[in-house]
Structures are given as C-alpha cells and as structure tokens.
VOMAR-28203 format. One record per residue: residue number from 0; residue in three letters; x, y, z of N, C-alpha, C, O in turn. Coordinates in steps of 0.05 Angstrom, whole numbers, plus 5000, padded with zeros to 4 digits. Example, Ala and Ser with C-alpha at 12.3 -4.5 7.8 and 13.67 -1.06 7.14 Angstrom:
2
{n: 0&res: ALA&n.px: 5264&n.py: 4886&n.pz: 5156&ca.px: 5246&ca.py: 4910&ca.pz: 5156&c.px: 5264&c.py: 4934&c.pz: 5156&o.px: 5285&o.py: 4934&o.pz: 5169} $
{n: 1&res: SER&n.px: 5257&n.py: 4955&n.pz: 5142&ca.px: 5273&ca.py: 4979&ca.pz: 5143&c.px: 5258&c.py: 5001&c.pz: 5157&o.px: 5268&o.py: 5023&o.pz: 5161} $
***
This chain:
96
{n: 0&res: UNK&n.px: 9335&n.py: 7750&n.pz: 6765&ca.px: 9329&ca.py: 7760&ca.pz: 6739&c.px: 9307&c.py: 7781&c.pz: 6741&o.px: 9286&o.py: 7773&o.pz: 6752} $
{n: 1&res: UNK&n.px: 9308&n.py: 7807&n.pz: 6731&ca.px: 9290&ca.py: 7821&ca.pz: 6719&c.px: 9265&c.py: 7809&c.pz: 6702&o.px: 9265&o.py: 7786&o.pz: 6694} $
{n: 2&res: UNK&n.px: 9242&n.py: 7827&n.pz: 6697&ca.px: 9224&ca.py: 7827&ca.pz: 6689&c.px: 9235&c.py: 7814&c.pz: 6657&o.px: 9233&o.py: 7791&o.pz: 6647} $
{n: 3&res: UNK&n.px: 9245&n.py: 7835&n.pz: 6649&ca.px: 9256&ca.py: 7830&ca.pz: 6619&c.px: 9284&c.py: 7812&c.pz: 6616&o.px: 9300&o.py: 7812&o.pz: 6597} $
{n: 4&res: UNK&n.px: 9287&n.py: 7796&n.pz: 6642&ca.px: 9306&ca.py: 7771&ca.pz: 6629&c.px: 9343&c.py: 7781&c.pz: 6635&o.px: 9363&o.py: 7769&o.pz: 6627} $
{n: 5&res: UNK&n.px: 9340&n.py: 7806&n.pz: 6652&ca.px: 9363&ca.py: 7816&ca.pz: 6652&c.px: 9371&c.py: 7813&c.pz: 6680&o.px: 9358&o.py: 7821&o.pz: 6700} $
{n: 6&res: UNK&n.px: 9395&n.py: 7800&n.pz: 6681&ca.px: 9404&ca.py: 7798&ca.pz: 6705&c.px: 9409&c.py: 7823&c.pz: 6726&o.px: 9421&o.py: 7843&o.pz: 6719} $
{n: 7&res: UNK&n.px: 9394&n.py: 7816&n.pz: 6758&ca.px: 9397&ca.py: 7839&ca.pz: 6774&c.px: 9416&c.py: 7842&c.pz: 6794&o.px: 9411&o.py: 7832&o.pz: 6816} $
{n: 8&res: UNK&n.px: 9442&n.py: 7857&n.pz: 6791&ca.px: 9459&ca.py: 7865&ca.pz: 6805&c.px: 9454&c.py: 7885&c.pz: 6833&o.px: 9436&o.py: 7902&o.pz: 6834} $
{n: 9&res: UNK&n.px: 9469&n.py: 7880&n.pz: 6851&ca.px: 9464&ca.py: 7898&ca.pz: 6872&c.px: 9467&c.py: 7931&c.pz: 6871&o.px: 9467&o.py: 7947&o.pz: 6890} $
{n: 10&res: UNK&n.px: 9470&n.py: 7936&n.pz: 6843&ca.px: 9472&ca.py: 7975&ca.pz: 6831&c.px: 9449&c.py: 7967&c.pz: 6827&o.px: 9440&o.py: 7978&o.pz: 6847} $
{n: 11&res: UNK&n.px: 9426&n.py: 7954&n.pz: 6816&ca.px: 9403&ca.py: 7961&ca.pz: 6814&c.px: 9379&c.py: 7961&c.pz: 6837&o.px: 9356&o.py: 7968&o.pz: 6833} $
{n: 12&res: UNK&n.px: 9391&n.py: 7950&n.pz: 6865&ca.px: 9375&ca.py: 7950&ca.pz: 6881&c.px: 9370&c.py: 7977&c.pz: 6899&o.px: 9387&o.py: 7990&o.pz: 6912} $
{n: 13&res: UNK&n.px: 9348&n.py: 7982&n.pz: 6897&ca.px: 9337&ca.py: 8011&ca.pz: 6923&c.px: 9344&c.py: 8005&c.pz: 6950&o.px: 9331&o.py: 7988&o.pz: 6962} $
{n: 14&res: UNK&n.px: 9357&n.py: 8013&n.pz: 6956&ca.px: 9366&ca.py: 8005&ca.pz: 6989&c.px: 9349&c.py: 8026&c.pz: 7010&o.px: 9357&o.py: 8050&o.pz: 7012} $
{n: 15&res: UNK&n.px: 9333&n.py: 8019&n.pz: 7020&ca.px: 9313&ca.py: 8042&ca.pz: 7044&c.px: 9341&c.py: 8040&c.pz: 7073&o.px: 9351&o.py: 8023&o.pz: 7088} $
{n: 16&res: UNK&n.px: 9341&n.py: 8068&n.pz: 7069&ca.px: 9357&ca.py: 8080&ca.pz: 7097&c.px: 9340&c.py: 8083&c.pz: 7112&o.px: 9345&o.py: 8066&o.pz: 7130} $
{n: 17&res: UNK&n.px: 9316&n.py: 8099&n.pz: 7119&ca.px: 9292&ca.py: 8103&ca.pz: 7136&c.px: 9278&c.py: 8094&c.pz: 7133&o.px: 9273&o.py: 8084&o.pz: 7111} $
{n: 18&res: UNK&n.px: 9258&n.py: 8091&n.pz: 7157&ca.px: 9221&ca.py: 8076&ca.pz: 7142&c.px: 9214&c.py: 8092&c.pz: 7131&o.px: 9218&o.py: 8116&o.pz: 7125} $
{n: 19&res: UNK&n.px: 9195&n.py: 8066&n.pz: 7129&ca.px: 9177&ca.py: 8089&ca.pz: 7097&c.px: 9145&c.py: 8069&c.pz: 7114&o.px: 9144&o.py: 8047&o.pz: 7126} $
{n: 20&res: UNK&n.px: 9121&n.py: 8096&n.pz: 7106&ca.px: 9099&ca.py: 8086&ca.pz: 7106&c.px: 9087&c.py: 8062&c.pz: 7115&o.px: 9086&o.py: 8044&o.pz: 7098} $
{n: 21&res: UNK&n.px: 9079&n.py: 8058&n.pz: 7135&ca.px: 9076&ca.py: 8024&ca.pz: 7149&c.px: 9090&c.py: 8010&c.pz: 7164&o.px: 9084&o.py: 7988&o.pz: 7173} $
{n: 22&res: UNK&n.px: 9111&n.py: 8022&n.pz: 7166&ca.px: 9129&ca.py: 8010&ca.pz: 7177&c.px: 9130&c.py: 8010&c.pz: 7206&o.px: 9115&o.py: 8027&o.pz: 7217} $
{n: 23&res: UNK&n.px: 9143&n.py: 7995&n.pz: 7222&ca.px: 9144&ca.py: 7992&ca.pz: 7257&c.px: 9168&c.py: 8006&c.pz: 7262&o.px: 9189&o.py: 8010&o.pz: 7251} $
{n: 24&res: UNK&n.px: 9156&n.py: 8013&n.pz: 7283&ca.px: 9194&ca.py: 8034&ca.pz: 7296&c.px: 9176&c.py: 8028&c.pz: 7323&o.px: 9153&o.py: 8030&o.pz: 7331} $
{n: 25&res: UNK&n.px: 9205&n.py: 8018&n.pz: 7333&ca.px: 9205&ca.py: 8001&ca.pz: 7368&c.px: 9225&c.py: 8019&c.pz: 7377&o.px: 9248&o.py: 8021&o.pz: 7368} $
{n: 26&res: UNK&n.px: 9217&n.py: 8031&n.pz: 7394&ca.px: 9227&ca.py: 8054&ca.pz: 7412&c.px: 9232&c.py: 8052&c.pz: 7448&o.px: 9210&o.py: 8053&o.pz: 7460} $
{n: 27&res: UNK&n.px: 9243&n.py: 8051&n.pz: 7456&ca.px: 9240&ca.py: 8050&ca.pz: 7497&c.px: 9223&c.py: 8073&c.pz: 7498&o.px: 9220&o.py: 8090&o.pz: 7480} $
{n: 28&res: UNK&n.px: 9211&n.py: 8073&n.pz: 7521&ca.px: 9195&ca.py: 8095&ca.pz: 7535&c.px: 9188&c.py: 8085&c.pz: 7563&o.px: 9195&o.py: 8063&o.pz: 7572} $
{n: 29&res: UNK&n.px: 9172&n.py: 8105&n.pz: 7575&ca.px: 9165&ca.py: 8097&ca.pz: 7603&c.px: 9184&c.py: 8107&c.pz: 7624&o.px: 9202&o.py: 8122&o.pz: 7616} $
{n: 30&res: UNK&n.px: 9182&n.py: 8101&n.pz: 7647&ca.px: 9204&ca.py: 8111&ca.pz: 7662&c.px: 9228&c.py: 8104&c.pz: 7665&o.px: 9232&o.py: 8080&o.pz: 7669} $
{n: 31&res: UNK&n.px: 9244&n.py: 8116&n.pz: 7665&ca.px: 9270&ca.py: 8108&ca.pz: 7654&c.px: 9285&c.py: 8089&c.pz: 7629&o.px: 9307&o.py: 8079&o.pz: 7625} $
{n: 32&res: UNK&n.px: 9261&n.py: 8090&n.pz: 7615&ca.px: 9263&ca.py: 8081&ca.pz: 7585&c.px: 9261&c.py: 8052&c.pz: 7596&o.px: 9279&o.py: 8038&o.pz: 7588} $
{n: 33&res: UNK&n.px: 9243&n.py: 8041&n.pz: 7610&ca.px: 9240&ca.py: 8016&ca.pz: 7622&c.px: 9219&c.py: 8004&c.pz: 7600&o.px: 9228&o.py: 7981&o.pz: 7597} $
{n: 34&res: UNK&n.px: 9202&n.py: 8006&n.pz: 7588&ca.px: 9186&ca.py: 7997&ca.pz: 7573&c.px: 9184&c.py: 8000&c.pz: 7543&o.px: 9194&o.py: 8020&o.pz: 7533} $
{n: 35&res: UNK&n.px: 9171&n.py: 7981&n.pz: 7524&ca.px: 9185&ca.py: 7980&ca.pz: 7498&c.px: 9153&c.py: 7998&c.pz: 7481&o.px: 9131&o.py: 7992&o.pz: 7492} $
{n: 36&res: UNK&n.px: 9153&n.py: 8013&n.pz: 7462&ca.px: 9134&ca.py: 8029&ca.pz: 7455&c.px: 9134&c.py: 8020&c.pz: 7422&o.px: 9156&o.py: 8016&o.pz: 7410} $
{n: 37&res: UNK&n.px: 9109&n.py: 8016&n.pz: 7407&ca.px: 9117&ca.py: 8013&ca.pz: 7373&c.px: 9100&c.py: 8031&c.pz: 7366&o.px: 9078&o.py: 8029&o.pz: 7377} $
{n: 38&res: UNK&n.px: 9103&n.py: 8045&n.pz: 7353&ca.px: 9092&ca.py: 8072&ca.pz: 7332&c.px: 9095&c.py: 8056&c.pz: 7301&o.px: 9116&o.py: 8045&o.pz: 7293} $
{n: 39&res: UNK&n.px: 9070&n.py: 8059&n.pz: 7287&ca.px: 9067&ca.py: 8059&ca.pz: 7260&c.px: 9073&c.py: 8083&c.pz: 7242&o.px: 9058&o.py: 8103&o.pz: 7246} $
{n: 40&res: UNK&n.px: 9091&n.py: 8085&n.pz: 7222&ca.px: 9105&ca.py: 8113&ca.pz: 7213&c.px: 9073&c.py: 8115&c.pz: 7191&o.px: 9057&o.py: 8099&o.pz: 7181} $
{n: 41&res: UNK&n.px: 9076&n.py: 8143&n.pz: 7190&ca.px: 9055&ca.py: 8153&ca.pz: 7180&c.px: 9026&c.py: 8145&c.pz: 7193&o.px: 9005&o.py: 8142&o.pz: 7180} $
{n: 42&res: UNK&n.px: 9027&n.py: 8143&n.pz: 7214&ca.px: 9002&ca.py: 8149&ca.pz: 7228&c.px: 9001&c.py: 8126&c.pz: 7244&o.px: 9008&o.py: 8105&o.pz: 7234} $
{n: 43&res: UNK&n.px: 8991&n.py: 8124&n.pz: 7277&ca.px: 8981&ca.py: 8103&ca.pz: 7292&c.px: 9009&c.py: 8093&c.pz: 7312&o.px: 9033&o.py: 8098&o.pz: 7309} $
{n: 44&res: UNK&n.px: 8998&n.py: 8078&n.pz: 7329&ca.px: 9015&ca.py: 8079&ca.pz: 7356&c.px: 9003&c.py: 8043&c.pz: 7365&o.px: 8981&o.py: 8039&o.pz: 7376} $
{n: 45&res: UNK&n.px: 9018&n.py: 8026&n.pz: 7360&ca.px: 9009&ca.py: 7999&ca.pz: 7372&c.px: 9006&c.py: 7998&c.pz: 7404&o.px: 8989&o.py: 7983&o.pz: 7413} $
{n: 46&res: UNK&n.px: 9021&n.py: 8011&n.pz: 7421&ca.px: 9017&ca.py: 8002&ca.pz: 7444&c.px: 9048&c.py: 8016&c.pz: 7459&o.px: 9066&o.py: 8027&o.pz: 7446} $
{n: 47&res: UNK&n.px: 9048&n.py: 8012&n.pz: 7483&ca.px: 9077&ca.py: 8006&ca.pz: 7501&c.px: 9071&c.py: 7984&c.pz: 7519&o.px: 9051&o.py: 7980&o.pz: 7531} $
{n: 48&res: UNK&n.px: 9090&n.py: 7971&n.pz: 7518&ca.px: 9091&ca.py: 7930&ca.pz: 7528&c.px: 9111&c.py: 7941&c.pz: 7551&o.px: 9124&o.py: 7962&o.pz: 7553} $
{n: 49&res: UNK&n.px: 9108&n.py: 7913&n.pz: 7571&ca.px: 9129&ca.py: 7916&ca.pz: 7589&c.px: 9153&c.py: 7897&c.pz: 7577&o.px: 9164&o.py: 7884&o.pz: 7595} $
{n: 50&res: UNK&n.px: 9161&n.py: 7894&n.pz: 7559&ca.px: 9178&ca.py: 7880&ca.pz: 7546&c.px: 9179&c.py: 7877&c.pz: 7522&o.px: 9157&o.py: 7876&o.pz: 7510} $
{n: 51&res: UNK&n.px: 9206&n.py: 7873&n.pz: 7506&ca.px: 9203&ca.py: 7876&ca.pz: 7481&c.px: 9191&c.py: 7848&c.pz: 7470&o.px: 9187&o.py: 7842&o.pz: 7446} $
{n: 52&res: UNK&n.px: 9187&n.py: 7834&n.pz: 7491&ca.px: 9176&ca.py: 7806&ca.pz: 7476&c.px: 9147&c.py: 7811&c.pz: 7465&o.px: 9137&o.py: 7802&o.pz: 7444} $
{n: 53&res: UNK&n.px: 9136&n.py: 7826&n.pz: 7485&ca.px: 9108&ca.py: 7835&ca.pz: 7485&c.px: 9112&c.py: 7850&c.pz: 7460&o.px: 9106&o.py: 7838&o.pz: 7439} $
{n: 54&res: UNK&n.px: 9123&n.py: 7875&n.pz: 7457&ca.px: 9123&ca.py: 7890&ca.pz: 7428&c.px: 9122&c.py: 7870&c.pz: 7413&o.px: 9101&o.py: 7867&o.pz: 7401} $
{n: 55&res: UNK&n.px: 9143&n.py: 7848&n.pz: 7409&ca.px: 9148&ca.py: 7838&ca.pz: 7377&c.px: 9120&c.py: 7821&c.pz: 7370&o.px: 9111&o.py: 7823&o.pz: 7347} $
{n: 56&res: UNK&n.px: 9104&n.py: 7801&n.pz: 7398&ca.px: 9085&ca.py: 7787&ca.pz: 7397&c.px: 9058&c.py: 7812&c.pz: 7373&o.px: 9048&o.py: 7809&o.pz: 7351} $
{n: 57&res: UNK&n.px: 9056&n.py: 7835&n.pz: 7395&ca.px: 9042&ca.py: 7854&ca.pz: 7380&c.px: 9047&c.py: 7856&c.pz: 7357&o.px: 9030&o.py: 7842&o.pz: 7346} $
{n: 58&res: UNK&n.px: 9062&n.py: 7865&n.pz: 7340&ca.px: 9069&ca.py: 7868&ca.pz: 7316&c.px: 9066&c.py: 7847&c.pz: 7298&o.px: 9050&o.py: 7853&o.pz: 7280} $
{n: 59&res: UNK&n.px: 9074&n.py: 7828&n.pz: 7298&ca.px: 9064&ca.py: 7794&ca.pz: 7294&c.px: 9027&c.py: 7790&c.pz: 7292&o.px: 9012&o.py: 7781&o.pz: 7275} $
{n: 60&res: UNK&n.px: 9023&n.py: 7799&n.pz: 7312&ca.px: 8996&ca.py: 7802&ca.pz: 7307&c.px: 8979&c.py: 7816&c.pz: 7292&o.px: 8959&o.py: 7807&o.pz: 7280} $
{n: 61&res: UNK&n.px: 8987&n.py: 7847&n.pz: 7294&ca.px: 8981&ca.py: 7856&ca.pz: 7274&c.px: 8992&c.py: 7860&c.pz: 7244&o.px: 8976&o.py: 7878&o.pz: 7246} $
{n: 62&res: UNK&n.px: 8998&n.py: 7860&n.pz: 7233&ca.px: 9020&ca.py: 7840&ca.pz: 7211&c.px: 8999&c.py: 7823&c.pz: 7206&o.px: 8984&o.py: 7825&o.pz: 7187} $
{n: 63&res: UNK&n.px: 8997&n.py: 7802&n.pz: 7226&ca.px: 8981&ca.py: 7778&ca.pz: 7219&c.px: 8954&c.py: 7783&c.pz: 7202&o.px: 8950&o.py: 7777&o.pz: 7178} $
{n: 64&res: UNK&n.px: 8932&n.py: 7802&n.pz: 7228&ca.px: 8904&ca.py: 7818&ca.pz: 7221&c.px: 8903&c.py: 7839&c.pz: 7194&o.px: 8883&o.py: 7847&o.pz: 7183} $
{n: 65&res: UNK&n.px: 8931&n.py: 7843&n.pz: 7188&ca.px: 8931&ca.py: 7862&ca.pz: 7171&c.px: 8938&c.py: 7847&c.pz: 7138&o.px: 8941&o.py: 7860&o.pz: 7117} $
{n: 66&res: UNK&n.px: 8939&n.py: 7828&n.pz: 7139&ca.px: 8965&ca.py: 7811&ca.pz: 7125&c.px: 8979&c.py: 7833&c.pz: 7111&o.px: 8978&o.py: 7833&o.pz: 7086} $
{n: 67&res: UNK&n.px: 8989&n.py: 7849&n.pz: 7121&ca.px: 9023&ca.py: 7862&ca.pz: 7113&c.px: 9043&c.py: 7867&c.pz: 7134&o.px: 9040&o.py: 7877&o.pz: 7156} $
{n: 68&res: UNK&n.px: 9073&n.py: 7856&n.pz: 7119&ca.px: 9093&ca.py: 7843&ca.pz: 7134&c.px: 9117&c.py: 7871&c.pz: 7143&o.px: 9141&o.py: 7869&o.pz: 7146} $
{n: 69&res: UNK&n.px: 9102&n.py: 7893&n.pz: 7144&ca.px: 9126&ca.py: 7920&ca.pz: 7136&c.px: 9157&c.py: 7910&c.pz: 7152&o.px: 9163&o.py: 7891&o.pz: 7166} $
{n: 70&res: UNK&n.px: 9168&n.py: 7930&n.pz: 7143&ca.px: 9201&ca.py: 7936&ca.pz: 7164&c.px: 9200&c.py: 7937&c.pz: 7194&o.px: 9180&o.py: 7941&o.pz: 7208} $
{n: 71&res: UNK&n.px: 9222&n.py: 7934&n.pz: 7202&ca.px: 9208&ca.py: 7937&ca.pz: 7237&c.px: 9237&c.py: 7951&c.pz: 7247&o.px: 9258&o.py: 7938&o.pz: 7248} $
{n: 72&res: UNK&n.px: 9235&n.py: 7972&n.pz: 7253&ca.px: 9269&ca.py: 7989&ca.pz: 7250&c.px: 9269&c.py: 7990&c.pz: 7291&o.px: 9252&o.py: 7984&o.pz: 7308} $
{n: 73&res: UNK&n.px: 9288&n.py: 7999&n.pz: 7293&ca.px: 9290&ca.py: 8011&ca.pz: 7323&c.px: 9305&c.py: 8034&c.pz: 7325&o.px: 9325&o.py: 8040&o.pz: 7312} $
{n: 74&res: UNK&n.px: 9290&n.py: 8047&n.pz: 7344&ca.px: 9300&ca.py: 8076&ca.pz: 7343&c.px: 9309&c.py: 8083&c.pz: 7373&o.px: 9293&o.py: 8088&o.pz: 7391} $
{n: 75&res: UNK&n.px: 9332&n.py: 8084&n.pz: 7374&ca.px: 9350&ca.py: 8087&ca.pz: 7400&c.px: 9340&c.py: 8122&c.pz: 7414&o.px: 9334&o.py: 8141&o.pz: 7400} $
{n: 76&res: UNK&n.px: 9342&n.py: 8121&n.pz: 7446&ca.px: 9343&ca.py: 8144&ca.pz: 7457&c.px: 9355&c.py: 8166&c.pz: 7441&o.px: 9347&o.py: 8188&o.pz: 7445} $
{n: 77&res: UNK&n.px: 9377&n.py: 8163&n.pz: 7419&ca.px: 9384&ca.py: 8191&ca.pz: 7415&c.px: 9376&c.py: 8200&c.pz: 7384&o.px: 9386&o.py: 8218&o.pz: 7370} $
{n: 78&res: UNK&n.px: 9359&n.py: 8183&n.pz: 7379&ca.px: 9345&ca.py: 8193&ca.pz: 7355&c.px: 9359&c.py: 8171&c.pz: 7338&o.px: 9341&o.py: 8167&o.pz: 7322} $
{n: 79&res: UNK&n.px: 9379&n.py: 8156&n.pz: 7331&ca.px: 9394&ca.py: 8138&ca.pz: 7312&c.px: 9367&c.py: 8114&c.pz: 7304&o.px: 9354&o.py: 8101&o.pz: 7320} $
{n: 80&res: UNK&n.px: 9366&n.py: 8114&n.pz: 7281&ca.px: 9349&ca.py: 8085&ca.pz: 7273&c.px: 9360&c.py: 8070&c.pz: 7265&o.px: 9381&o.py: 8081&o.pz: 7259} $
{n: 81&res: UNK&n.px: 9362&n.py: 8046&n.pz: 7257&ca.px: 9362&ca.py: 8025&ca.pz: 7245&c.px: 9342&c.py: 8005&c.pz: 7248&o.px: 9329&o.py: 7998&o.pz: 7267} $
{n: 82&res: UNK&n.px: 9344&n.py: 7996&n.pz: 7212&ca.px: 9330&ca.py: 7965&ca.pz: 7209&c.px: 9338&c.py: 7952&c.pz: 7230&o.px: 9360&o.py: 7957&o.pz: 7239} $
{n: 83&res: UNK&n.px: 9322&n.py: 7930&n.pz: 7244&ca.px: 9322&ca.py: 7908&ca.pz: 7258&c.px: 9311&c.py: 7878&c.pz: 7251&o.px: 9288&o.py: 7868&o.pz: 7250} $
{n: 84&res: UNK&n.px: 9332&n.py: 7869&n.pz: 7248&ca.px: 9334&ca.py: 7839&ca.pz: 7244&c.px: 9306&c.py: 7825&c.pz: 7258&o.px: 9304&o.py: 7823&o.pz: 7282} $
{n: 85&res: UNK&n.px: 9283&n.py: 7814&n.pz: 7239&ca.px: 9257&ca.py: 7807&ca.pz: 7246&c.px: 9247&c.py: 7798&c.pz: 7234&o.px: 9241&o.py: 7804&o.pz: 7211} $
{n: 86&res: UNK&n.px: 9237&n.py: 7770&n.pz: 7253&ca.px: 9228&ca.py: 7738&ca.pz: 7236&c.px: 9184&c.py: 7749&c.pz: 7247&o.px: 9173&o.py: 7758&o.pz: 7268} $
{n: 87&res: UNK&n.px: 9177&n.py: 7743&n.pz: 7223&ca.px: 9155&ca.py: 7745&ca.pz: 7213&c.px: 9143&c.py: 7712&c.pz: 7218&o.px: 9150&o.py: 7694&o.pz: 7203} $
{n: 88&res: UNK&n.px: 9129&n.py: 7708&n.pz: 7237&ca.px: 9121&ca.py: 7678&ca.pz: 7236&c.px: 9089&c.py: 7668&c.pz: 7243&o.px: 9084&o.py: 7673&o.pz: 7267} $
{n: 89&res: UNK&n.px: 9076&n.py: 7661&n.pz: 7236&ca.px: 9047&ca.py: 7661&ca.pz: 7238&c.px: 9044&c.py: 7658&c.pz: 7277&o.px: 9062&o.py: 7645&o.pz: 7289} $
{n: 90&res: UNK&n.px: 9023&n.py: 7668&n.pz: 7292&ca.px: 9015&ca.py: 7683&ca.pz: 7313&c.px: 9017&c.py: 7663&c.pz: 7329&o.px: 9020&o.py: 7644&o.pz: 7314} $
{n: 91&res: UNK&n.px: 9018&n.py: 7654&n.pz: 7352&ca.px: 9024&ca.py: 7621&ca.pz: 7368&c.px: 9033&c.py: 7601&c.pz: 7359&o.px: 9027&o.py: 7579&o.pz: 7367} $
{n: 92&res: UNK&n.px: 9054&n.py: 7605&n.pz: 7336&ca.px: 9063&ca.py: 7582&ca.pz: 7320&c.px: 9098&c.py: 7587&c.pz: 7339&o.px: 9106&o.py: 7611&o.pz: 7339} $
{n: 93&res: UNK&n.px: 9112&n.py: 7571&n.pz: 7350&ca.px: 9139&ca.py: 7574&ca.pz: 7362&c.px: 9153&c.py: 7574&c.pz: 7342&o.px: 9149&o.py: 7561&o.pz: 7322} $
{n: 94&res: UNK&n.px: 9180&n.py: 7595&n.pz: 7347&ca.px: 9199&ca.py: 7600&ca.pz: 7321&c.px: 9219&c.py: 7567&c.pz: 7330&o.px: 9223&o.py: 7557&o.pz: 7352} $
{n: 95&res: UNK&n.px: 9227&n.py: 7557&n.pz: 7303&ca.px: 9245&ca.py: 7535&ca.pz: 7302&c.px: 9279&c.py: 7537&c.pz: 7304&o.px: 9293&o.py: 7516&o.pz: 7302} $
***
C-alpha cells in the first residue's frame, strides 16, 4: 500500500537500470583481470582484493561503518553492468 491507502502495482515502481550515487560496482582488474577491484560511483575506490570474497567482506564492512546498505552492480570487462544478487549481513556474523 501507498502512503495514501492506494494499492502499489509494479507500473508504479522506479526500476534503476544503472547505479546511482553510492553505490558499489565490482569490477576484475590486475593482471589478467586476476583480481577483484570495488569503486564507489560518484566518488572513491574501496580497494582491489585478491578475491571476490575479499571484495564482498569489504563492502560489508563498509556498509556496516557507514550504516548504508547501497546496490552492489558488477561490471564485466566489456563495459556491460548489472545489479548483483547481494546478501547484506552484519560483519563476522556467518550467512545461514
């Protein structure tokens, strides 16, 4: 339900094709695209991990320090993005 009591259909939802502001974009880099890199859109660069486990831990963390939960997209060698499927879970807590 809407604010005003009116039921919300999927024509009224904003669907984000690209990030927007805050958001995580997990990218390969390194030599031979061996290593996983996360850039914050509109400004800032988390790191490059030797694994994407390392990226996601990072992101989790900050997320955590920040308490905001943004999008976390991936952006393939040839420029293609997409959203990526990503569980948000407090910092040393094991996913269930």
């Amino acid at each position: 339900m809407s604010e005003n009591g009116v039921p919300v259909t999927v024509e009224d939802i904003e669907w984000v094709e690209e990030p927007v502001e805050g958001d995580f974009v997990i990218f390969d880099s390194g030599p031979l695209l061996s290593r996983t890199s996360v850039a914050i859109v509109g400004g800032g660069y988390l790191g490059e991990f030797k694994t994407d486990k390392g990226a996601e831990t990072a992101i989790r963390a900050k997320a955590e320090a920040d308490q905001f939960w943004p999008s976390v997209w991936y952006q393939d060698d040839h420029g293609g993005i997409q959203v990526r499927k990503f569980r948000y879970y407090p910092v040393g807590r094991k996913k269930r």
